[in-house]
N, C-alpha and C positions, 0 to 999 in steps of 0.2 A: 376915807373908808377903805382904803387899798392897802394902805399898810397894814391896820390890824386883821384882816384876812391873810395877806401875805405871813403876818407874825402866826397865826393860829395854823395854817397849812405847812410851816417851816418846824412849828412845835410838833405837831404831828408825825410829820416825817421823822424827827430825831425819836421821839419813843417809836415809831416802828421800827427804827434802827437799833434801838434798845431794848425792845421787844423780842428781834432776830437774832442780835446777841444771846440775848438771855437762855431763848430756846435752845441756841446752836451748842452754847458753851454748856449750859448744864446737864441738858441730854436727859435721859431717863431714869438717871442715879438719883435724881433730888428732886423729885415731884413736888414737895412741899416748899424745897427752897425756890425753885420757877415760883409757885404761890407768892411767898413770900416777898421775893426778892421786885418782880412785877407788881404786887402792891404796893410797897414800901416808894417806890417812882410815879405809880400813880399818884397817891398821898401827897408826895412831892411837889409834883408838878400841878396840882388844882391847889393847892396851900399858897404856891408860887402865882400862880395866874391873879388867886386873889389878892394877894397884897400886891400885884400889880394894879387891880383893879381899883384898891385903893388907895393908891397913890396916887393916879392919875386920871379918875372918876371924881371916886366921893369927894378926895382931901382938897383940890382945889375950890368944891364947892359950898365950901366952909370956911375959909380963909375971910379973915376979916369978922368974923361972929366973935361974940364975944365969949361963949363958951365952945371952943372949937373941938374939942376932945370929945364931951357927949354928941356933938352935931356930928363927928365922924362915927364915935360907937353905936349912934340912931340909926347913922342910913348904911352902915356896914351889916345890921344886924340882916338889913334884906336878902345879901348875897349869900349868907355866911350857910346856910339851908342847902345852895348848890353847888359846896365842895364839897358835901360828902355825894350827893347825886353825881357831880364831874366828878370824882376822884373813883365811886363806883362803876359809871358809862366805861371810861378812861382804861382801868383795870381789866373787864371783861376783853374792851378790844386788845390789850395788849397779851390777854392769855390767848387770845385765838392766833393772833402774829407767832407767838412763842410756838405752841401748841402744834401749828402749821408747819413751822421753821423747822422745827424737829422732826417732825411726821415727812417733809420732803427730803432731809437730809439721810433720813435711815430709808429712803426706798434707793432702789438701783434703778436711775436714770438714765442707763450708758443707751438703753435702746431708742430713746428719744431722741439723742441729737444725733444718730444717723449715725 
C-alpha cells in the first residue's frame, strides 16, 4: 500500500513542478496558452494513470479467460468515467499552482526577506 501512495505523492509533486513552470515561463502574455498548455498535461497524466491502472489492475485479472480482450474492455469501462473527472480535479489544481506561481513572481518580495 506504501508504494502506490508514494507513486501518487511523487506524481503530484512533478505537475506542481510543472504547473510552476508553466506559470513562471509564460507569464501574462498567453493566458490561453497557461489554459491550454496545463490541460493538455493534465489530459496526459489521468490518460497515463489509467492505462497504468490497466495494466496492472484489470489485465492481470483476466489472464487465463478465454475471452480476455472483452474481459479487459468490461472492467475497464468502470474506470474509464474518472479520467475525465482526474484529468478535470488535476487541471483546476494545476491552474491555481500556475496562476499563484505567476501572481508571486510579478509581486516585489524584497521586503519580506528582510
Amino acid at each position: 500500500m506504501l508504494i502506490p501512495v508514494v507513486a501518487l505523492v511523487a506524481c503530484e509533486a512533478d505537475l506542481t513542478l510543472a504547473a510552476c513552470a508553466i506559470g513562471l515561463g509564460l507569464r501574462r502574455r498567453h493566458n490561453a496558452l497557461t489554459f491550454l498548455a496545463s490541460g493538455a498535461i493534465a489530459l496526459g497524466f489521468a490518460l497515463a494513470v489509467f492505462l497504468v491502472w490497466m495494466l496492472w489492475v484489470v489485465a492481470p485479472g483476466c489472464l487465463g479467460d478465454d475471452s480476455s480482450l472483452s474481459c479487459v474492455g468490461g472492467r475497464a469501462e468502470s474506470g474509464l468515467p474518472l479520467v475525465g473527472l482526474g484529468a478535470l480535479g488535476q487541471w483546476a489544481w494545476m491552474l491555481v499552482v500556475a496562476l499563484c506561481a505567476r501572481l508571486l513572481s510579478e509581486k516585489n518580495l524584497a521586503h519580506v526577506s528582510g
